[in-house]
Structure formats: C-alpha cells, structure tokens
PLY file of the C-alpha trace (Angstrom):
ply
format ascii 1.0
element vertex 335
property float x
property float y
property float z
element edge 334
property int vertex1
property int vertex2
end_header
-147.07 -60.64 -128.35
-148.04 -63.06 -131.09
-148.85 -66.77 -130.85
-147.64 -67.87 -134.17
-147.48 -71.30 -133.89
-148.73 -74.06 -131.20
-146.69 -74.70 -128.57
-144.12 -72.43 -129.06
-143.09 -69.29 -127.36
-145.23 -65.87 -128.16
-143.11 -63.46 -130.07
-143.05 -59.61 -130.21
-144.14 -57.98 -133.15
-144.19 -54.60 -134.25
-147.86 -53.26 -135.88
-148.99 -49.89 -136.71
-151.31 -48.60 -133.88
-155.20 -49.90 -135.07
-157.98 -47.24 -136.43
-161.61 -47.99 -135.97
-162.82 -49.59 -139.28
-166.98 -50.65 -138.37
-169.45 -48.72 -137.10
-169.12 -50.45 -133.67
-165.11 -50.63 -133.47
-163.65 -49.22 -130.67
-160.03 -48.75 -130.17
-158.22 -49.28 -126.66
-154.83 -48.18 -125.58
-154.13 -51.40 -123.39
-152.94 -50.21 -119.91
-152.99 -54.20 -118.27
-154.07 -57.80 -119.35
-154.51 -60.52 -117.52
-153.03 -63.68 -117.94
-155.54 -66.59 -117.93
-154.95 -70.48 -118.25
-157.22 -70.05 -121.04
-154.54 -68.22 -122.77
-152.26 -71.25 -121.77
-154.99 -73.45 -123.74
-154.46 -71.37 -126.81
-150.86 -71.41 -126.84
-150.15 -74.96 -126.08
-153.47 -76.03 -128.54
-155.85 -77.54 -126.13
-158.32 -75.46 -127.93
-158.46 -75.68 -131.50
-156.81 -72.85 -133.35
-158.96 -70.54 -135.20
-156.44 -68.22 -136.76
-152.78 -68.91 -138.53
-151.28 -66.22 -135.73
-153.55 -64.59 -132.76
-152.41 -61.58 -130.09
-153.62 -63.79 -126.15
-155.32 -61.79 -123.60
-159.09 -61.03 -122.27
-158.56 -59.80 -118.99
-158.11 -56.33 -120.51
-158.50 -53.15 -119.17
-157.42 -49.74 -120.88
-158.80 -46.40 -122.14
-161.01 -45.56 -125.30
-158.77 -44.58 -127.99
-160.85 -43.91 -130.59
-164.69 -45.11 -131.30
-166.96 -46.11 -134.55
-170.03 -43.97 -135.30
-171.90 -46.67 -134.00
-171.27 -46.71 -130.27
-173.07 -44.07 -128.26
-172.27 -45.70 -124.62
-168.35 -44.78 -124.93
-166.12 -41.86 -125.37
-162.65 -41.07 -125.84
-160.55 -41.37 -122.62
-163.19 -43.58 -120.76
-161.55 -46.64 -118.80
-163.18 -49.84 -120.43
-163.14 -53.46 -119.65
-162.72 -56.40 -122.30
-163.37 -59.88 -121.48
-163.84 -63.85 -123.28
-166.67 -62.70 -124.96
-166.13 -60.27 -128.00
-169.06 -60.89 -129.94
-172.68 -63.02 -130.53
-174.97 -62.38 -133.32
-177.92 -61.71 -131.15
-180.42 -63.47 -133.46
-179.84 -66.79 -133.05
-182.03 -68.80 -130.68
-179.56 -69.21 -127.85
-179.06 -65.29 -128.02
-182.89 -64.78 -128.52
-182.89 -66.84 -125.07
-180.52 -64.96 -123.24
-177.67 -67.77 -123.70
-175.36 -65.83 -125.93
-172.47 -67.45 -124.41
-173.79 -70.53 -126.47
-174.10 -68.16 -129.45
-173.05 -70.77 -132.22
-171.42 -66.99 -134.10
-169.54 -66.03 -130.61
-165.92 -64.74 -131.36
-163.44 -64.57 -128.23
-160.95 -61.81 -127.49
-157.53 -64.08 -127.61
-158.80 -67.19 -129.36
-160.75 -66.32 -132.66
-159.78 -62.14 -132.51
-156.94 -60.24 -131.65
-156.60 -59.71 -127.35
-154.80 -57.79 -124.89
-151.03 -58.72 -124.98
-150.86 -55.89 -127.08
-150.33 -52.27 -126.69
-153.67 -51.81 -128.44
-156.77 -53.73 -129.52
-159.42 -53.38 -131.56
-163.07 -54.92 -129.75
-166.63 -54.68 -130.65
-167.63 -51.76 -128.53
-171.25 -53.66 -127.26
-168.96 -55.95 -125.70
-166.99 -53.47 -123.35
-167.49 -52.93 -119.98
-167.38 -49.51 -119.05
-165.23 -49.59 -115.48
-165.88 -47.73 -112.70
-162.93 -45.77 -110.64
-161.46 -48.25 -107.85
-158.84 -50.86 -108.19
-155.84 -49.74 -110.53
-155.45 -51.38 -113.81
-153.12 -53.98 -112.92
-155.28 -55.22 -109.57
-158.62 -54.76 -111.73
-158.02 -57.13 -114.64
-158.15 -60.77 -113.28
-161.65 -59.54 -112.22
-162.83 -59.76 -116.25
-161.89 -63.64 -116.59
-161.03 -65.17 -113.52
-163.54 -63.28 -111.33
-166.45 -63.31 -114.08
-166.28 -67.12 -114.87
-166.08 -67.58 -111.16
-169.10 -65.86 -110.42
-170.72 -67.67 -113.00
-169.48 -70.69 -111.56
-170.73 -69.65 -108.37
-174.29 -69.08 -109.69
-174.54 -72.54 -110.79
-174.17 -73.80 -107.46
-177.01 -72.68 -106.80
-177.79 -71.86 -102.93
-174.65 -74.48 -101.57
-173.79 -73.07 -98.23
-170.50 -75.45 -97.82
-168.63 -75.63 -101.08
-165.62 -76.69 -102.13
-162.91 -74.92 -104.24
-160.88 -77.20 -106.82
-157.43 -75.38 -108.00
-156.97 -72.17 -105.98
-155.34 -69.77 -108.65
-157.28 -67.10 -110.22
-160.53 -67.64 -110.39
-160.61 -69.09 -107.11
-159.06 -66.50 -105.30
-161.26 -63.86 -105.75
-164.70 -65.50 -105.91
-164.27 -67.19 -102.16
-164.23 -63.69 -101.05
-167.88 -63.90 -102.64
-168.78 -66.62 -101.20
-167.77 -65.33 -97.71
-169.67 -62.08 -98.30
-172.47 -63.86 -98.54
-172.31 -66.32 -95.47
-171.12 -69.78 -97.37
-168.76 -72.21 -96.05
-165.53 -72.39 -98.51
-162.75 -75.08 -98.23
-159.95 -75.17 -100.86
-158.35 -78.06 -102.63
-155.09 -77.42 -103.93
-152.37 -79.07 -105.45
-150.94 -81.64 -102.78
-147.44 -79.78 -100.89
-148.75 -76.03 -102.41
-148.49 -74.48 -98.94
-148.89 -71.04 -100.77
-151.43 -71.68 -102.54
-153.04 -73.22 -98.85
-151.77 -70.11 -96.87
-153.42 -68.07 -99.24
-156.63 -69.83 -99.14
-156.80 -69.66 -95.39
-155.87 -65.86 -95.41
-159.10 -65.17 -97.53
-161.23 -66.66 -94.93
-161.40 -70.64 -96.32
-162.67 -73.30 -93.35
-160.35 -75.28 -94.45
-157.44 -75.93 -97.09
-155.51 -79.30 -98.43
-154.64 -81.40 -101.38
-157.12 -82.42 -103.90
-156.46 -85.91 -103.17
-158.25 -85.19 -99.66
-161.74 -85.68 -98.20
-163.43 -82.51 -96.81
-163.67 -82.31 -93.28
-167.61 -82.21 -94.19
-169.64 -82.74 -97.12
-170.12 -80.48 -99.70
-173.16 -78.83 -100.97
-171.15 -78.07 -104.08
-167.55 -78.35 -105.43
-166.12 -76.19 -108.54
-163.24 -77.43 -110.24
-161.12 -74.20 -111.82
-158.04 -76.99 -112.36
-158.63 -78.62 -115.56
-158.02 -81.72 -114.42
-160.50 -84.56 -115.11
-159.44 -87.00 -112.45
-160.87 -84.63 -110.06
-164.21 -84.96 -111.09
-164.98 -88.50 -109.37
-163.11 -86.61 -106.37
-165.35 -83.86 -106.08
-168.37 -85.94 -106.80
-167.49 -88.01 -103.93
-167.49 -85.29 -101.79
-170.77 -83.45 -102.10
-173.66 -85.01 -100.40
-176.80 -86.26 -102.14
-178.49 -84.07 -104.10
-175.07 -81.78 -104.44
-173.69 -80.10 -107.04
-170.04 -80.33 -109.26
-169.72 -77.31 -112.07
-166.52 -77.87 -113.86
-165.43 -74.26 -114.60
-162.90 -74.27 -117.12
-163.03 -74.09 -121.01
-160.76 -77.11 -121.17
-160.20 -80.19 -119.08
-157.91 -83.58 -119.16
-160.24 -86.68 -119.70
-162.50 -87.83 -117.33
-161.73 -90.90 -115.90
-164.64 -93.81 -115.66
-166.15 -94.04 -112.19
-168.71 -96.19 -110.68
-172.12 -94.72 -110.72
-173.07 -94.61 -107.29
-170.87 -91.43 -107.17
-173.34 -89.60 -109.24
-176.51 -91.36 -108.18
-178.46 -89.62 -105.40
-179.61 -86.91 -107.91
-176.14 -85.79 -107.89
-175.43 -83.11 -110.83
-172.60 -82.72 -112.87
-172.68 -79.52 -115.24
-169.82 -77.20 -117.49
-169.37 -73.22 -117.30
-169.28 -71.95 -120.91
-168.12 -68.69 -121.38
-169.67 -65.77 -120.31
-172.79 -63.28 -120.79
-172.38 -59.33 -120.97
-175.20 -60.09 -118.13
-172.74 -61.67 -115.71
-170.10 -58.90 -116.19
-172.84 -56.80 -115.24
-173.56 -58.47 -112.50
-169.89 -59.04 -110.99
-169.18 -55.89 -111.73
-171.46 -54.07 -109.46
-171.36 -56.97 -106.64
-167.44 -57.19 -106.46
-166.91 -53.61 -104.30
-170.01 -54.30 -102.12
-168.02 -58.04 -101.48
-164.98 -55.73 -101.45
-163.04 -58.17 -103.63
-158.93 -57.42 -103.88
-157.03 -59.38 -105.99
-153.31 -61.05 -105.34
-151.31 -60.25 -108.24
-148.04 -61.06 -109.54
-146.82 -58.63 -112.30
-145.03 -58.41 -115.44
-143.85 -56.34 -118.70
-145.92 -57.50 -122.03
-142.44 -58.63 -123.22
-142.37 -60.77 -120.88
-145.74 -62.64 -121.32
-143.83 -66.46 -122.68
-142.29 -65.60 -118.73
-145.70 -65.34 -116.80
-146.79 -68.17 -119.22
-143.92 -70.61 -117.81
-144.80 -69.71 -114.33
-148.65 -70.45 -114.64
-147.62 -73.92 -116.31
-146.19 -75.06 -113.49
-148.44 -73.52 -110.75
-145.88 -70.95 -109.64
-148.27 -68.24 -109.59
-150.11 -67.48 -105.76
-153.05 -65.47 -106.84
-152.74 -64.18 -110.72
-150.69 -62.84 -113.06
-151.08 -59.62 -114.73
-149.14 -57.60 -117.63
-148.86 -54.31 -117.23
-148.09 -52.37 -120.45
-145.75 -49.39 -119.60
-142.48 -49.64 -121.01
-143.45 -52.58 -122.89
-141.61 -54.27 -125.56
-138.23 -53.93 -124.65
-137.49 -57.23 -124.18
-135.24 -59.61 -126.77
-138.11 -60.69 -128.79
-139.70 -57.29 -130.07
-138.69 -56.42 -133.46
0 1
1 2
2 3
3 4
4 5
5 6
6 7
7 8
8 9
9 10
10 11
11 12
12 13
13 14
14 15
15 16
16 17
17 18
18 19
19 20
20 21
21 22
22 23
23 24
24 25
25 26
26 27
27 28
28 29
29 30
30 31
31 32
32 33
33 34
34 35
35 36
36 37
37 38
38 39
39 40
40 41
41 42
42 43
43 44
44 45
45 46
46 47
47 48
48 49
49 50
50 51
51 52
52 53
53 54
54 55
55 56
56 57
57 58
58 59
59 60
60 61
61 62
62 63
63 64
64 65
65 66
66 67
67 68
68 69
69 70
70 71
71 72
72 73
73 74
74 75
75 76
76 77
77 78
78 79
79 80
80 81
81 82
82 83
83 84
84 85
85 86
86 87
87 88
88 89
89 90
90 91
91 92
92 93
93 94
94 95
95 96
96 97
97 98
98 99
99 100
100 101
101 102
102 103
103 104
104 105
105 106
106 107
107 108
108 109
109 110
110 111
111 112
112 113
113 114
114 115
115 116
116 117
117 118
118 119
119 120
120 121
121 122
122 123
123 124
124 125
125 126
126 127
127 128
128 129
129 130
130 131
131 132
132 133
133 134
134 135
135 136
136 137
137 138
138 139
139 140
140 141
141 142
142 143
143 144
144 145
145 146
146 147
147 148
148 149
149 150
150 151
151 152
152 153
153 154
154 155
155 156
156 157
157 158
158 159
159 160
160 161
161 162
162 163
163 164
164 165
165 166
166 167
167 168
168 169
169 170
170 171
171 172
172 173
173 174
174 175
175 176
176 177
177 178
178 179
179 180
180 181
181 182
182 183
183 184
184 185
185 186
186 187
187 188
188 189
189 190
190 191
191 192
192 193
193 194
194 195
195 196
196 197
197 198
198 199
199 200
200 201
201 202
202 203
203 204
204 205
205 206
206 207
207 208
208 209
209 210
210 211
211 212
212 213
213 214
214 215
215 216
216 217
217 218
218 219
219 220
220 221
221 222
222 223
223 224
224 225
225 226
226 227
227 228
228 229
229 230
230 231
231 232
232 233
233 234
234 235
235 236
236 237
237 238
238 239
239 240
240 241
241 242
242 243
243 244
244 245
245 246
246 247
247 248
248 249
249 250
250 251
251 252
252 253
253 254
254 255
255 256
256 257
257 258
258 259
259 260
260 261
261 262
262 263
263 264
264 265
265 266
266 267
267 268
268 269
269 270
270 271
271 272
272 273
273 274
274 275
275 276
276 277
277 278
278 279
279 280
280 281
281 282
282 283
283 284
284 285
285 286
286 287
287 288
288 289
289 290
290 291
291 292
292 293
293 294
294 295
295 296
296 297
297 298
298 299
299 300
300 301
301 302
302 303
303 304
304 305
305 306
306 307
307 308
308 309
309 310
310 311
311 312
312 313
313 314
314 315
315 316
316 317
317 318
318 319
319 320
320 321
321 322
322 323
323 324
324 325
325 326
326 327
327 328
328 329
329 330
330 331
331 332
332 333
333 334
C-alpha cells in the first residue's frame, strides 16, 4: 500500500517480491504491521516528505526471507522485528555518544524507506530485532512503535511515582501496564466523552481516568503527552508539582500555545522523545513479558490500511490497530 501523494488515500500496488542487494539487506515476508499515528503524519504531511511515493509501516513483524552476506545474527525462517529506526551511520558524534536516534544520517522504516504495509520489505539487517516466541504476530507488533517510544517516554520521567497519561491509544496502553509493574501511580487523560478509551484505562489498572481538560485528583510527578496536541502542554504542566516532569512523546505536535511562566517555573522540565535506539528495543523487549504486557488490538487486511487510517483519525480505535497480511490485497485498490 503506497502513499503516493499527501493527503490522499494509500493505493495498492503490485511489485515483484524484493532480493537482498547489500551486504547487510535482509528480506522479510511481512506477517503483521502496525498502524501508528506516525504513519498518519506521513500520509496527511505533518512530516515532511522524503520520497515522491513511500510503502507506511514500522511496527513490523515477519520472518527472514532471505539475508546479505553481511549479517551473521539472522537466518532464514527466523521471526524478526522492524521498528522507526532503519538505519544511523554510527560515526557521527551523536552515534559515537550512544544518541543514534539523533543520528543526523538516520533513515526511518515508513518515512525515508520502504515499511511494512507491504507483503515484503527490504531493512538493514543491524536494525532487526530478532523476536522471541510469545505473543502472535498480530498482538506483538504495536509493541515495536507504540510500546518502544513509550518506554522511552517512560525513562525520561525519570523515577515519577504518580504520572499522568495524555491520549490513551497505543502507546499508552501498553506502557501503563509498565508502569504498574513497577509500583507507579498512572491516571489517564483522554479525549473528553471517550468512555472507551476511559474503560479501558481503568481495566489496565489506571487510579484514575477523565478528559484532558481535567485536573488530576493529585499532582503529578510526571505527565506524557502521546496526543499530539500542543494545547495540552500548559495542561500537563499545570498539573505536575514543582520540580515535575512533561516529555512530549510524539514525532509531531499542533503548536504550542503561549502560557504564563509560572507554569514552568519551579524547576519544572519540559523535554521531546525522538525516535528510538536499537538499545531501547533491547531493553523493552526483554522487560515487556516479565511486566507481562498484552496488547488490545483491532485488526485488519493490508488492503484495507486507508480503512484503519480513517478510524485512527478520528480516535475510533480502543487500544491499536494492526494489519495482518494473509489474504492481503484483495481489496478494490490492488492492481
């Protein structure tokens, strides 16, 4: 499924299956994809286009199809993981540093390379997480955006024992379940009148759940904002006590509005996720079945990604959405 132009609907196209090219190519038969408001950023040009056409998707799990001489870790068959982060140079000085999801070189699976709304996808093997047995396909993809960016999200709160959830789709979803695993205090913010989105956050063990436009029933050691929504900010600063902590989580957010400095004053900080590191897939990865993390999932066939699109525009997904590749392409637009 193509994204040929901005704002329009993705359209199915027809390519022959990919062969490993480079030395560290790898080839994946696509068996799910997740389906990320980042990938709503790409299609509806909040983020600058990089490419005339580009295949979404990097929530991607799937099976080694074929690999380049020049990947040792990975073998035909093996179940592998793709996620944002396809590539850094590794020589610059935020790679060097350990920051090579500043890498000025990065390229992104779904944004500057091919993704996973595809049958099959071509990724830079060093960038592939090899997946453990567990969760099937479908349940196990949201994990490699949504759950990794939350985590990192997490990490930048640093130690907050009450912290409060902005936008409780994805991302959110699965990384209060970390949070509870390790003793915090989680209340969710939602949009005002989404019961399910409330219900939900209750059922995974929230304090509390209400509309964004509501104070916390205590102050916050932290808040993350996953909705990209800038008039939350001076909400969720607000909210967390002095000295607290607001990570805005998301690649791409609606202005911020101008607030009165008092809201950030008391050593308040206000900080940005960017991206990933192979580091904190590494991480999540082995923490998520100690947490015991499960994922609420709402499915659908790859022709029928400009469907799960609509529904994440308008907040009608409760928990994520996930393509799942069998039978795909049947649908009116493949060619």
């Amino acid at each position: 499924m193509v994204c040929e132009a901005v704002g329009a609907p993705l359209v199915g196209r027809r390519r022959s299956w990919p062969t490993a090219k480079k030395p560290t190519d790898v080839v994946i038969e696509v068996c799910a994809c997740g389906v990320c408001r980042t990938d709503l950023h790409v299609v509806d040009g909040d983020l600058p286009r990089r490419a005339p056409e580009i295949v979404p998707g990097h929530e991607v799990v799937g099976r080694v199809a074929e690999v380049g001489p020049g990947i040792e870790a990975l073998a035909a068959g093996m179940r592998v993981g793709a996620a944002w982060l396809g590539f850094a140079c590794g020589v610059c000085p935020f790679c060097r540093r350990g920051d090579e999801n500043l890498c000025p070189y990065a390229e992104f699976h779904g944004w500057t390379r091919d993704g996973g709304y595809s049958e099959a996808m071509i990724a830079d093997g060093r960038f592939l997480f090899a997946l453990p047995d567990g969760p099937d396909d479908t349940h196990f993809a949201p994990l490699l955006c949504a759950g990794l960016i939350g985590y990192r999200a997490l990490r930048m709160a640093e130690d907050a024992e009450r912290i409060g959830l902005y936008g409780f789709g994805a991302a959110a979803h699965i990384i209060v379940q970390v949070a509870r695993w390790q003793g915090r205090r989680v209340h969710a913010f939602t949009r005002t009148g989404d019961e399910a989105a409330q219900a939900l956050a209750l059922r995974l063990g929230c304090v509390s759940a209400q509309g964004s436009d509501q104070a916390p029933p205590e102050p916050l050691d932290a808040a993350i904002l996953f909705a990209p929504v800038g008039s939350l900010v001076p909400l969720a600063l607000k909210a967390v006590r002095p000295g607290g902590i607001v990570v805005c989580a998301g690649i791409h957010m609606s202005d911020i509005p101008s607030f009165p400095y008092e809201l950030l004053w008391g050593e308040r900080t206000l900080r940005s996720v960017a991206n990933l590191t192979r580091r904190d897939g590494e991480e999540f990865l082995a923490l998520a079945p100690k947490a015991s993390v499960t994922t609420t999932i709402e499915t659908f066939a790859l022709a029928d990604a400009n469907v799960a699109l609509d529904r994440l525009r308008a907040g009608a997904i409760s928990g994520a959405a996930v393509l799942a590749m069998k039978g795909s392409l049947q649908g009116d637009g493949a060619e």
